[in-house]
Structures are given as structure tokens and as C-alpha cells.
mmCIF file of the C-alpha atoms, coordinates in Angstrom:
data_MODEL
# 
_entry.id   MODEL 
# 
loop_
_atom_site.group_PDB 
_atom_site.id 
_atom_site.type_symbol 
_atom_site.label_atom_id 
_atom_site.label_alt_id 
_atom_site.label_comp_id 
_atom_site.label_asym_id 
_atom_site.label_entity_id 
_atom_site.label_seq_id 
_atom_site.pdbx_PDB_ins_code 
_atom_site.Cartn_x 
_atom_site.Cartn_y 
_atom_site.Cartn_z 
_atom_site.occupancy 
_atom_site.B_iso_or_equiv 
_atom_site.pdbx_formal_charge 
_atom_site.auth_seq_id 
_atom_site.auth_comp_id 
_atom_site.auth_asym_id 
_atom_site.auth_atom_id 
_atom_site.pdbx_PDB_model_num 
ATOM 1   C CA . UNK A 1 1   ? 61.724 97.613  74.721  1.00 0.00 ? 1   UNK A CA 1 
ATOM 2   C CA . UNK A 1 2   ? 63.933 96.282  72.258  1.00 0.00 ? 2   UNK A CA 1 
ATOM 3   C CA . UNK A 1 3   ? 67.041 95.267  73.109  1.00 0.00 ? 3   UNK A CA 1 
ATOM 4   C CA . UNK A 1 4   ? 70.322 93.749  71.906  1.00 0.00 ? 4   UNK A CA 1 
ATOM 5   C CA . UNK A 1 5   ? 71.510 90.421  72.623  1.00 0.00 ? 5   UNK A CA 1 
ATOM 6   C CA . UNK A 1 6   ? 74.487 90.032  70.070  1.00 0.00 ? 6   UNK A CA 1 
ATOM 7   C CA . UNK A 1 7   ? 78.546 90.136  70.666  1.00 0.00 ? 7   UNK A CA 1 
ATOM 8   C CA . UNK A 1 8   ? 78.888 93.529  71.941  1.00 0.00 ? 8   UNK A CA 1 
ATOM 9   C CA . UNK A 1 9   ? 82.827 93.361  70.354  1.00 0.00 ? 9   UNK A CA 1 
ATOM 10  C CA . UNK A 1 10  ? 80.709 93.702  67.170  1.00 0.00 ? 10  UNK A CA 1 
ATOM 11  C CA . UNK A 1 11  ? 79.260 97.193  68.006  1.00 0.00 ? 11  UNK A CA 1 
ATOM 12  C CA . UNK A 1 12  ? 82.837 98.264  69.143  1.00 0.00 ? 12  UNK A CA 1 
ATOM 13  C CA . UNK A 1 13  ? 84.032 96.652  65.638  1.00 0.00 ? 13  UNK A CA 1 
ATOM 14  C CA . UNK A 1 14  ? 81.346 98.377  63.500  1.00 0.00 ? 14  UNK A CA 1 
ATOM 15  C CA . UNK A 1 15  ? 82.331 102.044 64.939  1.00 0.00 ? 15  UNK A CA 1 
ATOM 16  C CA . UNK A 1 16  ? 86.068 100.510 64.358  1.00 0.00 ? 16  UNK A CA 1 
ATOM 17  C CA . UNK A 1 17  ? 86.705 101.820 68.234  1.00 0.00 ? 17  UNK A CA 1 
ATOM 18  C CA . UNK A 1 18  ? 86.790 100.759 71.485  1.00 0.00 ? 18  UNK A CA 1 
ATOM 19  C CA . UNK A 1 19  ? 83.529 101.549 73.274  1.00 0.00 ? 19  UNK A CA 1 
ATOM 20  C CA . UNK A 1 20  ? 84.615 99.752  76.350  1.00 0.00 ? 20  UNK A CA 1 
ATOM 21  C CA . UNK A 1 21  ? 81.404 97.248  76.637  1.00 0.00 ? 21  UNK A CA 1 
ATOM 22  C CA . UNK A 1 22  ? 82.648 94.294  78.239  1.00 0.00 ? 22  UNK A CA 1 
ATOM 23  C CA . UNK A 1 23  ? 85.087 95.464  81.450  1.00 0.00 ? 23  UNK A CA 1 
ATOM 24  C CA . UNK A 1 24  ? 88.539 94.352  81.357  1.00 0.00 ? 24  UNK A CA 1 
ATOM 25  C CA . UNK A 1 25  ? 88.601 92.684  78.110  1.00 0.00 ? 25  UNK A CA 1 
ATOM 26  C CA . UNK A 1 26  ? 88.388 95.824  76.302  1.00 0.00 ? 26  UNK A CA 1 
ATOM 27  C CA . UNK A 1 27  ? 91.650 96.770  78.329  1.00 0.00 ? 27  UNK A CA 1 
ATOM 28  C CA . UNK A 1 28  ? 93.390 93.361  77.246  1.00 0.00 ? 28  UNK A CA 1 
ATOM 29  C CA . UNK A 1 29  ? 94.666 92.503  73.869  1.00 0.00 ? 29  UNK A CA 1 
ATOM 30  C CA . UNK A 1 30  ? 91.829 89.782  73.702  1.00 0.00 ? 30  UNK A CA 1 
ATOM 31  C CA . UNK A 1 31  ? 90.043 93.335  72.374  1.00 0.00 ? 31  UNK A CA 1 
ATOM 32  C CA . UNK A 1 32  ? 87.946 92.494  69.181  1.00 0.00 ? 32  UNK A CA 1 
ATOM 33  C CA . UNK A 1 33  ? 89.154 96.146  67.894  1.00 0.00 ? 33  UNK A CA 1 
ATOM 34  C CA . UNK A 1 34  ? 92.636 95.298  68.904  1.00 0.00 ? 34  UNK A CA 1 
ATOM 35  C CA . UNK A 1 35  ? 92.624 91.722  66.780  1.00 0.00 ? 35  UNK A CA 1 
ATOM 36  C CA . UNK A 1 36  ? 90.138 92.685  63.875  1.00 0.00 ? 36  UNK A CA 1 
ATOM 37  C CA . UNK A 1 37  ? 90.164 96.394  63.424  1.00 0.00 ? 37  UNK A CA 1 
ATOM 38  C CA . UNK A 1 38  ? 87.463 96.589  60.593  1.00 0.00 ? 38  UNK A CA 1 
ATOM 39  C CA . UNK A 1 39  ? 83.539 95.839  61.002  1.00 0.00 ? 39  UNK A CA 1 
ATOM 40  C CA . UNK A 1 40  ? 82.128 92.604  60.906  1.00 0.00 ? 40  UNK A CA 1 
ATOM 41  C CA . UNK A 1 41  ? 80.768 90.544  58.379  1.00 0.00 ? 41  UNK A CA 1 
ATOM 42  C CA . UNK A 1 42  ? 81.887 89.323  55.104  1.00 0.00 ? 42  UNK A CA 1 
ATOM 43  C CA . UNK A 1 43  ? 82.747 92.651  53.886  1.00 0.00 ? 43  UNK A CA 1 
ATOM 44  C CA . UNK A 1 44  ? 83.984 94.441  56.390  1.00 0.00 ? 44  UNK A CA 1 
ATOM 45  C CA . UNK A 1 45  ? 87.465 94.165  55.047  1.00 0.00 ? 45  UNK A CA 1 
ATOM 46  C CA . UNK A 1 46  ? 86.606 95.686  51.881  1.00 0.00 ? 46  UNK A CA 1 
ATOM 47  C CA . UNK A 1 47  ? 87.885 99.605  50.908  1.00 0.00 ? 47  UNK A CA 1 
ATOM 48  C CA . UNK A 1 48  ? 84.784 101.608 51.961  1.00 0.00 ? 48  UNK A CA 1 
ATOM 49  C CA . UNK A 1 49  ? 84.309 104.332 49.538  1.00 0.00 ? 49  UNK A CA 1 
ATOM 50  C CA . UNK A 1 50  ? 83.682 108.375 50.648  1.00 0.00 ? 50  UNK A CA 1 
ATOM 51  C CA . UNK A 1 51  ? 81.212 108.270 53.329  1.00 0.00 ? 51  UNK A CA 1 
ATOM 52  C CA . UNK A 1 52  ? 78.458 110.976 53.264  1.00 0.00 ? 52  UNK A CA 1 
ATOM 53  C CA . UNK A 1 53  ? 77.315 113.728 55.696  1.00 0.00 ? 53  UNK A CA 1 
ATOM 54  C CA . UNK A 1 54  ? 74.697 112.007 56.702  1.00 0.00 ? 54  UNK A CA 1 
ATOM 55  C CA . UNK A 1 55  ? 76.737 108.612 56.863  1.00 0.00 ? 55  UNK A CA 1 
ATOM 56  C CA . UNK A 1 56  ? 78.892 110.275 59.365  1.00 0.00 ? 56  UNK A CA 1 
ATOM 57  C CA . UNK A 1 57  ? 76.447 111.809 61.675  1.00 0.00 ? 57  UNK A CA 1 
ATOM 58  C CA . UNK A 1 58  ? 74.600 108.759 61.536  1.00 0.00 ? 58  UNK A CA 1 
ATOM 59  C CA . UNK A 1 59  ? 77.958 106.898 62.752  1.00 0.00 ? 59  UNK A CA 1 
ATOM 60  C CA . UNK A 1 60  ? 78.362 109.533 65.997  1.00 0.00 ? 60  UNK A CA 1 
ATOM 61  C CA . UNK A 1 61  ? 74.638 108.914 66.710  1.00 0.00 ? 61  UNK A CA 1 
ATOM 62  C CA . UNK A 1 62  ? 75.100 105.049 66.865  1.00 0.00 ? 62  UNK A CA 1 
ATOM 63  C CA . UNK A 1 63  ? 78.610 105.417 68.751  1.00 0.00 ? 63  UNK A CA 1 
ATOM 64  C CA . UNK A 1 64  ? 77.240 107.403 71.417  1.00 0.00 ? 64  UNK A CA 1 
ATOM 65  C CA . UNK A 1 65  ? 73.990 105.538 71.628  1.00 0.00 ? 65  UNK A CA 1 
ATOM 66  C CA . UNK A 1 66  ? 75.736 101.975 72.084  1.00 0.00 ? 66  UNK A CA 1 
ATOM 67  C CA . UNK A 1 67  ? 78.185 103.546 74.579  1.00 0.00 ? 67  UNK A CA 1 
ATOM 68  C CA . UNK A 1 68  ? 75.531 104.497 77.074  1.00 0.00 ? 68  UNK A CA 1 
ATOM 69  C CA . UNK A 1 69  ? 73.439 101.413 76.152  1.00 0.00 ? 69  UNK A CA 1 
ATOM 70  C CA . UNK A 1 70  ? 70.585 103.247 75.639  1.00 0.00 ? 70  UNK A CA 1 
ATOM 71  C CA . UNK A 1 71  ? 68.008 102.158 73.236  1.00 0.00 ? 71  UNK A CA 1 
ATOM 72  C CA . UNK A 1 72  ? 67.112 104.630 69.555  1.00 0.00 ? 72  UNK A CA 1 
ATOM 73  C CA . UNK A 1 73  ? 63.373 105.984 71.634  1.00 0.00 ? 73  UNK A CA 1 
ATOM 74  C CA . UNK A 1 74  ? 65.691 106.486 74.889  1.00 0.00 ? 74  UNK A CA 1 
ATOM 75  C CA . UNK A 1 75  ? 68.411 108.010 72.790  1.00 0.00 ? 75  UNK A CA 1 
ATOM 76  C CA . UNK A 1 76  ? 66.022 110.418 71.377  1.00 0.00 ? 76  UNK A CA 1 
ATOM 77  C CA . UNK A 1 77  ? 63.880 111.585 74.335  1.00 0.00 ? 77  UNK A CA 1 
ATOM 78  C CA . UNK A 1 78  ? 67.059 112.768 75.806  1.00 0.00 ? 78  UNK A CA 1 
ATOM 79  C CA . UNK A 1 79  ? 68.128 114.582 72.794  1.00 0.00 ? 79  UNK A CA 1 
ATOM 80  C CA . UNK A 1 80  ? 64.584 116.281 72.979  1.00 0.00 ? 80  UNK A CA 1 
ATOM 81  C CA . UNK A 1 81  ? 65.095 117.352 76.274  1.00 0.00 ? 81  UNK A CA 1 
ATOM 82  C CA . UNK A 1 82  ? 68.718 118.685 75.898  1.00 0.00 ? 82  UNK A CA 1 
ATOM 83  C CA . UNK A 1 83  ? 67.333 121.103 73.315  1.00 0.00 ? 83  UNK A CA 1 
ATOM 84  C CA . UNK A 1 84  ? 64.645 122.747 75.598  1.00 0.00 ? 84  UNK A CA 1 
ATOM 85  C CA . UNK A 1 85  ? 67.836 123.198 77.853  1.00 0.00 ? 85  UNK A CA 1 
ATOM 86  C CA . UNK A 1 86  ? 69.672 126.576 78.258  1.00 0.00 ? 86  UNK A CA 1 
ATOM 87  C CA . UNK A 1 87  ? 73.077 126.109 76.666  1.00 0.00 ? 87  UNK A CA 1 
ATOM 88  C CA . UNK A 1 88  ? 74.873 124.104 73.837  1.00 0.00 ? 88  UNK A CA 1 
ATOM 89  C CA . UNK A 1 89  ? 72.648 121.164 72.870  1.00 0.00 ? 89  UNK A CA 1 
ATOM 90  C CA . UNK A 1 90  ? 75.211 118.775 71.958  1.00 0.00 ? 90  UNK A CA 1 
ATOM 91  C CA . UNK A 1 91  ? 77.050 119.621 75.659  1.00 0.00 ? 91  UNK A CA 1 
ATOM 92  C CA . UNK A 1 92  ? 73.455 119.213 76.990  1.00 0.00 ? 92  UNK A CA 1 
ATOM 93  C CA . UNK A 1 93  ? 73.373 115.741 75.947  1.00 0.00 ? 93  UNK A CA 1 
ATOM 94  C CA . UNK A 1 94  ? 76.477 114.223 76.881  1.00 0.00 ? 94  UNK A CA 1 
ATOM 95  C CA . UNK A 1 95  ? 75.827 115.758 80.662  1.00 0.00 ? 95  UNK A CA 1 
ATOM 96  C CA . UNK A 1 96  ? 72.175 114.562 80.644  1.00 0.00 ? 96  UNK A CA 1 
ATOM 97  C CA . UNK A 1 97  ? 74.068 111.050 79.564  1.00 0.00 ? 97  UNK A CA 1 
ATOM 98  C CA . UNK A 1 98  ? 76.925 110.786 82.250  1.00 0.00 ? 98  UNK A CA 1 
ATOM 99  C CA . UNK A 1 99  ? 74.109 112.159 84.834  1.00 0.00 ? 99  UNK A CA 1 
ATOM 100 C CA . UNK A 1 100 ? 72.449 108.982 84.310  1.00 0.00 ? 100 UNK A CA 1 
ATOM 101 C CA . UNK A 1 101 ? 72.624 106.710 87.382  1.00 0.00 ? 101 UNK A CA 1 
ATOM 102 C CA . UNK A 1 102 ? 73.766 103.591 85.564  1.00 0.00 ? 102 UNK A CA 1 
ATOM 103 C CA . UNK A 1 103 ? 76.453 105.491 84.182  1.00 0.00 ? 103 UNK A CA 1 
ATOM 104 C CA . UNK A 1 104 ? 77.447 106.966 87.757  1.00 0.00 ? 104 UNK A CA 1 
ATOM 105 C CA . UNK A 1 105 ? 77.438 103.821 89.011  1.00 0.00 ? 105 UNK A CA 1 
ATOM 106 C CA . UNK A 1 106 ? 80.351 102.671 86.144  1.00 0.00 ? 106 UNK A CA 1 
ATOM 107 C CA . UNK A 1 107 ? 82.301 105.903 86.377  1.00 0.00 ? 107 UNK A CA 1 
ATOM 108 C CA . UNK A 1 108 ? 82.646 105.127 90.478  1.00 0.00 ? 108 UNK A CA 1 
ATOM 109 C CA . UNK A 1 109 ? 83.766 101.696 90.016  1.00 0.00 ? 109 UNK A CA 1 
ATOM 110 C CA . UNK A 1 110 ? 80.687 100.014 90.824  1.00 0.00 ? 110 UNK A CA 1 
ATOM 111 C CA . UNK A 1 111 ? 81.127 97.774  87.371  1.00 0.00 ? 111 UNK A CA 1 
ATOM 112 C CA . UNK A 1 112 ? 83.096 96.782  84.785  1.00 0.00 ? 112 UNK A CA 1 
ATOM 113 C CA . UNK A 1 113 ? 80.664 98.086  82.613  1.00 0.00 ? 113 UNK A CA 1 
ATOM 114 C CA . UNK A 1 114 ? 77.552 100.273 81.907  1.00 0.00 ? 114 UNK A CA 1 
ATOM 115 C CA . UNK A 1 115 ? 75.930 96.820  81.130  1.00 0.00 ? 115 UNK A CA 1 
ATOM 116 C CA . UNK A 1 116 ? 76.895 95.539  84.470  1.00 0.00 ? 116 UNK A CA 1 
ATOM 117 C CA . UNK A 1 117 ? 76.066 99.027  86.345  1.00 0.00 ? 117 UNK A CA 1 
ATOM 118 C CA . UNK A 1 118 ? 72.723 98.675  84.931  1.00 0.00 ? 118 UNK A CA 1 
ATOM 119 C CA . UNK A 1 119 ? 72.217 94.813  86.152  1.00 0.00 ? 119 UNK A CA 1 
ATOM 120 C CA . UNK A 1 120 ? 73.299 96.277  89.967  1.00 0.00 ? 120 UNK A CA 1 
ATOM 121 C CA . UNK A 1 121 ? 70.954 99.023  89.659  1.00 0.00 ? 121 UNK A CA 1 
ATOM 122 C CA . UNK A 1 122 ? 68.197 97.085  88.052  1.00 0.00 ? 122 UNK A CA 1 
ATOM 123 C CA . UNK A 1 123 ? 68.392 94.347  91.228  1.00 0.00 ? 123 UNK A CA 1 
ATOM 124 C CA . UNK A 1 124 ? 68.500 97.003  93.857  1.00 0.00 ? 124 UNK A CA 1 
ATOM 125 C CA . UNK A 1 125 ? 71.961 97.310  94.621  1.00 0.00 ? 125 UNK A CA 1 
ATOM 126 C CA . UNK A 1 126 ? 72.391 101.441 94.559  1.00 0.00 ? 126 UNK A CA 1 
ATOM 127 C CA . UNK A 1 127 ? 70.954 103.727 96.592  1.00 0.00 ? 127 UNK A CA 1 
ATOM 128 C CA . UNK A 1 128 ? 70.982 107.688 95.966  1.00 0.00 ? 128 UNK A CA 1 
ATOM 129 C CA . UNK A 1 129 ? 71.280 109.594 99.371  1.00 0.00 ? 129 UNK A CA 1 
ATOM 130 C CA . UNK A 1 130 ? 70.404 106.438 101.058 1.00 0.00 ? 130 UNK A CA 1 
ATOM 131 C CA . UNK A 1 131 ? 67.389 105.244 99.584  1.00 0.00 ? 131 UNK A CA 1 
ATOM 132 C CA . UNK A 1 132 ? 67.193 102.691 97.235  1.00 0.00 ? 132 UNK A CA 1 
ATOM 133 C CA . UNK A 1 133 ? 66.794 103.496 92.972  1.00 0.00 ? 133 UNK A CA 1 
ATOM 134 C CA . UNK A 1 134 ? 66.258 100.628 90.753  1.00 0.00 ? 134 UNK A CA 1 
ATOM 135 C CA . UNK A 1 135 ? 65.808 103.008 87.566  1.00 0.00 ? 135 UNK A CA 1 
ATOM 136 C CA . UNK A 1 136 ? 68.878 103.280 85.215  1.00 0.00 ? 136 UNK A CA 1 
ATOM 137 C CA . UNK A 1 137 ? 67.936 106.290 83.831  1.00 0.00 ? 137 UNK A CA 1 
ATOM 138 C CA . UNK A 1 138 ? 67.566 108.106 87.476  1.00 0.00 ? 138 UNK A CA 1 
ATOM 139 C CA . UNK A 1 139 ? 69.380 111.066 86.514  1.00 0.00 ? 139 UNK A CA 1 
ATOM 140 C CA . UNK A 1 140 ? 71.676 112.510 89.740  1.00 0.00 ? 140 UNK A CA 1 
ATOM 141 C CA . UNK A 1 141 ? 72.309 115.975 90.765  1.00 0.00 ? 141 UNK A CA 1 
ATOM 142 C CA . UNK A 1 142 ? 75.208 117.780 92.375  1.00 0.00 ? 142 UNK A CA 1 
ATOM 143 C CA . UNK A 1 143 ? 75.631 116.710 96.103  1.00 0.00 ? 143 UNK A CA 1 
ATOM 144 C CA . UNK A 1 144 ? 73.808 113.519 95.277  1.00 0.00 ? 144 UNK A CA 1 
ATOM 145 C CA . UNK A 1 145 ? 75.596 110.792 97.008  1.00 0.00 ? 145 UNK A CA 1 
ATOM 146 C CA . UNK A 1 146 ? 75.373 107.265 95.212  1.00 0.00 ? 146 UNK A CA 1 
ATOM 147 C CA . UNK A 1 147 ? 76.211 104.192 97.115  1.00 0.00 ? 147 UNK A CA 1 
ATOM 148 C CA . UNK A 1 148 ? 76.448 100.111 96.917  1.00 0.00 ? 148 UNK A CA 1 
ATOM 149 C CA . UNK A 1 149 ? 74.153 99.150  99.613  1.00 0.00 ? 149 UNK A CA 1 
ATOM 150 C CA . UNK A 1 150 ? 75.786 97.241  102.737 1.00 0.00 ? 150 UNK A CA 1 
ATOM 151 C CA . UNK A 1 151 ? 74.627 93.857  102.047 1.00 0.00 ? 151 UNK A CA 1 
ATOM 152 C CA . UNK A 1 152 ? 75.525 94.035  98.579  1.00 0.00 ? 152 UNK A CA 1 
ATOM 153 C CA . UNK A 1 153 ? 78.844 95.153  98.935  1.00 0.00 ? 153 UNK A CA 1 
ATOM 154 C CA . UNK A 1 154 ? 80.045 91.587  99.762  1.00 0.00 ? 154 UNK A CA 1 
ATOM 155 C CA . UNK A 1 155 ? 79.555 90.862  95.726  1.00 0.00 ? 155 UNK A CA 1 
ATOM 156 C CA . UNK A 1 156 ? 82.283 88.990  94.658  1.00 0.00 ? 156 UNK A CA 1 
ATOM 157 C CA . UNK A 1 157 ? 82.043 91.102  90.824  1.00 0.00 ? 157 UNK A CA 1 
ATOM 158 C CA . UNK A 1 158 ? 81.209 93.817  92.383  1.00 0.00 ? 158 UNK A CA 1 
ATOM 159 C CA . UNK A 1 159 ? 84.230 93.996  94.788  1.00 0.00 ? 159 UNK A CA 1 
ATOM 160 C CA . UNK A 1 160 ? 86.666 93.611  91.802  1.00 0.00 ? 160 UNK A CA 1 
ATOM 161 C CA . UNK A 1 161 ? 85.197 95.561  89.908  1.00 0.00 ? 161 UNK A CA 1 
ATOM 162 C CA . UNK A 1 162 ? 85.994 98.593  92.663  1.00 0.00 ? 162 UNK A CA 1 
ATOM 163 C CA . UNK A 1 163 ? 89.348 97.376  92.708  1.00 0.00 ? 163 UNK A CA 1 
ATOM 164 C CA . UNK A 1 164 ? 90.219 97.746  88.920  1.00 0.00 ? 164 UNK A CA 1 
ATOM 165 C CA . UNK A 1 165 ? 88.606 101.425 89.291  1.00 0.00 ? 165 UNK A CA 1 
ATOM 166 C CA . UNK A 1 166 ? 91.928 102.435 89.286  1.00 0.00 ? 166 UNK A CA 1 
ATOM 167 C CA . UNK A 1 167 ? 92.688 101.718 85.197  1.00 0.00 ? 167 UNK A CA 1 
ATOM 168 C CA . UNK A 1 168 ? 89.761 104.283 84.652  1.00 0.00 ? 168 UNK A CA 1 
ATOM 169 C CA . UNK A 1 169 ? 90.068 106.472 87.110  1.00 0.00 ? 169 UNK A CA 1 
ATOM 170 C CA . UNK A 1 170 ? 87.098 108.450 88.386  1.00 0.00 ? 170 UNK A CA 1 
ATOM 171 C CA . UNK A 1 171 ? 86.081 111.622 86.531  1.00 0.00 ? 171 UNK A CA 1 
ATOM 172 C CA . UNK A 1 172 ? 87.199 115.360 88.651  1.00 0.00 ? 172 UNK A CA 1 
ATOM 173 C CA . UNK A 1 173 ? 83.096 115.864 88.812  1.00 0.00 ? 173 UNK A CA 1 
ATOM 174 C CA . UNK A 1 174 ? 82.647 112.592 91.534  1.00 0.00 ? 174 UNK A CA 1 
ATOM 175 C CA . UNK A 1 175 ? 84.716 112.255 94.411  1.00 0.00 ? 175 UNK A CA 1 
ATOM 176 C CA . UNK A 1 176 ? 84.451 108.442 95.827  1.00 0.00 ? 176 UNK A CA 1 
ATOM 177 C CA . UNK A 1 177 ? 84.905 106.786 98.868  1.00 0.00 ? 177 UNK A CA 1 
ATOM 178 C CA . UNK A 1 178 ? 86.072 103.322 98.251  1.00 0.00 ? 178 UNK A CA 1 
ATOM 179 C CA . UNK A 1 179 ? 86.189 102.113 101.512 1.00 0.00 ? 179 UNK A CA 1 
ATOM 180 C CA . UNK A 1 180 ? 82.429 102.757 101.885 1.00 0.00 ? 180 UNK A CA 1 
ATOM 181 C CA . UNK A 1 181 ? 81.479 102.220 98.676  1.00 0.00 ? 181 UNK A CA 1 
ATOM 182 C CA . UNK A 1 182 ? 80.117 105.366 98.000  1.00 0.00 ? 182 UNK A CA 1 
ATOM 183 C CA . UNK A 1 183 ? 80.800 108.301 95.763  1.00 0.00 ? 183 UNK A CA 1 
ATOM 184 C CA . UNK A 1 184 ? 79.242 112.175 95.624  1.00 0.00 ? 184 UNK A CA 1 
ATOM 185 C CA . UNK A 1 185 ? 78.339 113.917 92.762  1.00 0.00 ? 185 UNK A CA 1 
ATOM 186 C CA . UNK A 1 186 ? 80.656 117.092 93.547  1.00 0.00 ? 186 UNK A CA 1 
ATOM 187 C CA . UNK A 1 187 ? 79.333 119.226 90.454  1.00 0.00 ? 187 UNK A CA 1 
ATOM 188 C CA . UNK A 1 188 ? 77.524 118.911 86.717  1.00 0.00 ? 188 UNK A CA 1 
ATOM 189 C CA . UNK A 1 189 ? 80.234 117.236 84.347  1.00 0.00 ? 189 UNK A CA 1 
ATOM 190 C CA . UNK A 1 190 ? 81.648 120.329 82.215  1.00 0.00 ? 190 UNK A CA 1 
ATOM 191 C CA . UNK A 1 191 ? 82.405 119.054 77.978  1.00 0.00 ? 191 UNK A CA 1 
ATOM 192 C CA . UNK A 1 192 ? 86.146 119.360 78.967  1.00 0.00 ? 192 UNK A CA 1 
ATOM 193 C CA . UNK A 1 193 ? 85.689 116.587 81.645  1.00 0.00 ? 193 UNK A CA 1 
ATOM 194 C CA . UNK A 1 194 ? 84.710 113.791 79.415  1.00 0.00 ? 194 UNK A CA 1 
ATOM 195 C CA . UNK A 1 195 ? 87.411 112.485 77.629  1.00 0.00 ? 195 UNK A CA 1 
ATOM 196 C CA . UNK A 1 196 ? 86.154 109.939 75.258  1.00 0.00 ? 196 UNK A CA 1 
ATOM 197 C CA . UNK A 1 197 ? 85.957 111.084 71.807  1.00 0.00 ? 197 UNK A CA 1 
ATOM 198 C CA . UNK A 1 198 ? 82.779 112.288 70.806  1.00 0.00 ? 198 UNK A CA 1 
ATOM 199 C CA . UNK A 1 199 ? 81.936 114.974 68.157  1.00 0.00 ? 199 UNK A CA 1 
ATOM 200 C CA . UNK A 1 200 ? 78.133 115.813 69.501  1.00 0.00 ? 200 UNK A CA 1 
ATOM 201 C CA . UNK A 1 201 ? 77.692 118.521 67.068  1.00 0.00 ? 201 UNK A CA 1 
ATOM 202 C CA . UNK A 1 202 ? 77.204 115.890 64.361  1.00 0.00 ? 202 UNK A CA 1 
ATOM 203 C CA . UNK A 1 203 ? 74.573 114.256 66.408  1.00 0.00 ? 203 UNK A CA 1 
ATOM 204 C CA . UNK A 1 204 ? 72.603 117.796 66.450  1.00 0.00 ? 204 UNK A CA 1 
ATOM 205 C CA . UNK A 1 205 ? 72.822 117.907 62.807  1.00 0.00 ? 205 UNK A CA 1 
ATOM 206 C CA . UNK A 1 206 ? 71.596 114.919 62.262  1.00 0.00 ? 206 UNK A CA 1 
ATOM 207 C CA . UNK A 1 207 ? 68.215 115.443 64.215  1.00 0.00 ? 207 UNK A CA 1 
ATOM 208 C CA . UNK A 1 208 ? 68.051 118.364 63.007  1.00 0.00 ? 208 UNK A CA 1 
ATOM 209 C CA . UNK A 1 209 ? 67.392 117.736 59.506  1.00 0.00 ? 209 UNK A CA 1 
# 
């Protein structure tokens, strides 16, 4: 699978908004989108003319996409899925996204970042209801309970990262334990819950052209 191995301040700089890939430096003003807020490269500084329909629901796709890390077949397959789903699509999508157990794993405190959640999960690190789940894309369900397993809480990263949790704060939908490093999945995340700007409905236009 492909995957990207560049400055991850560019991607934040190229949506010209904090996506909040690298942990606490996205909270500091060492922030690439703090100190440079226009994309990279040589013309990035340049007046950018009307941007089309399609240039702006490309833009929400790629947002969304690099904030969950996932990967343009990944990004896809889930869309496909949300829209055999009862409901809204685009709501479909972000909940099938935050479900994820990389990204349950951030929200909790786990890590700094998705990137980081994913690394823990990857190596074995989480367990869901007890038993261990090295799959990022594990989706969770309501009264799942996700936890750092006991050996692994000793993690130097992983034990500050659970006590800057507190800058984010956890969403209403997970409840966590932080002294045993564990959190339960109280209900499905509702659109209201998830704070970080995202206009989904663009994304449904776009695949559905």
C-alpha cells in the first residue's frame, strides 16, 4: 500500500489548517500553519484565483482523508460502505471513521497522534475487550472496551501521551479510565459530537459524480 513519507506540516499547510498530525507540536506555535499559513512550494504564496466545485470537494476529500491517515483505496471502500448504510451518507462516514480503532486509540489518549495510535496498534499494544487487535482499521462497537495492555503501559510515549489527554479532551461517546488505561465505547458518535470542521456533504458530491 502506498504510503506517505513526507513532512506531514505540509499536508496541514496544503489544506491551510491544522489537521493535528504530529501531537503537541500542532498545539505549540512551532505549528507549520501557525508560521507559514499558505501551501508549500514556490507558489504557494501566490493569489489563488476562484476555485471550482470540483476544486473544493476535492479539497474536503483530501482533508478528511489525511486526517484519519487513511490511504485514497481505504478512503474509498469506506465511503462505499457508508452508502449501503441506513441514514445520511456523509454522517455515515465520519462515524465509520472515528469507529476505527486507531482513531479510538488517539481520541482516549493512547497517542499524540493517529500516526502514533496506529504504530501502538500495529505492534500489539491494544486490546478490544481483552484480547489483543493489531488491525487499525478494527472498527469498535458500543460497549466495546479498548485498552493499553499491562506490559505496555510502562511506555515512556505512551504514558505522556495519556497525560496531555487533557488538551483534547475525550469525546461524550467514550468514557476512559486513565488509571487503567482503558476506555469504553459508551455509544455510536452522533455528527454533533465531532467537532472538527468537516463539510462531508461535499465529499458525497464528489463521488457521486
Amino acid at each position: 500500500m502506498a504510503r506517505y513519507r513526507g513532512s506531514v506540516c505540509r499536508l496541514c499547510r496544503r489544506e491551510t489548517q491544522k489537521l493535528f498530525l504530529k501531537g503537541d507540536r500542532c498545539y505549540s506555535d512551532k505549528c507549520a500553519v501557525e508560521r507559514r499559513a499558505f501551501p508549500p512550494g514556490q507558489h504557494g504564496q501566490r493569489r489563488r484565483g476562484k476555485v471550482s466545485d470540483y476544486g473544493l470537494q476535492l479539497r474536503e476529500k483530501q482533508k478528511v482523508k489525511r486526517m484519519y491517515g487513511l490511504a485514497e483505496k481505504q478512503f474509498k471502500l469506506t465511503y462505499k460502505r457508508a452508502a449501503r448504510m441506513r441514514g445520511v451518507t456523509g454522517h455515515n462516514l465520519l462515524m465509520l471513521l472515528e469507529l476505527r480503532l486507531d482513531n479510538v486509540a488517539y481520541r482516549l489518549g493512547f497517542a499524540n497522534s493517529r500516526t502514533q495510535a496506529r504504530h501502538w496498534v500495529r505492534h500489539g499494544h491494544v486490546t478490544i475487550n481483552g484480547r489483543r487487535v493489531n488491525i487499525p482499521s478494527a472498527r469498535v462497537k458500543a460497549g466495546d472496551v479498548v485498552a493499553v495492555k499491562e506490559k505496555s503501559q510502562k511506555i515512556p510515549q505512551l504514558k505522556e501521551a495519556m497525560e496531555a489527554v487533557a488538551r483534547r479532551t475525550v469525546p461524550t461517546w467514550l468514557e476512559l479510565e486513565p488509571d487503567q488505561f482503558q476506555g469504553t465505547v459508551k455509544a455510536l458518535p452522533n455528527r454533533e459530537e465531532l467537532t472538527i470542521p468537516m463539510q462531508e456533504q461535499l465529499i458525497v458530491e464528489l463521488y457521486s459524480r
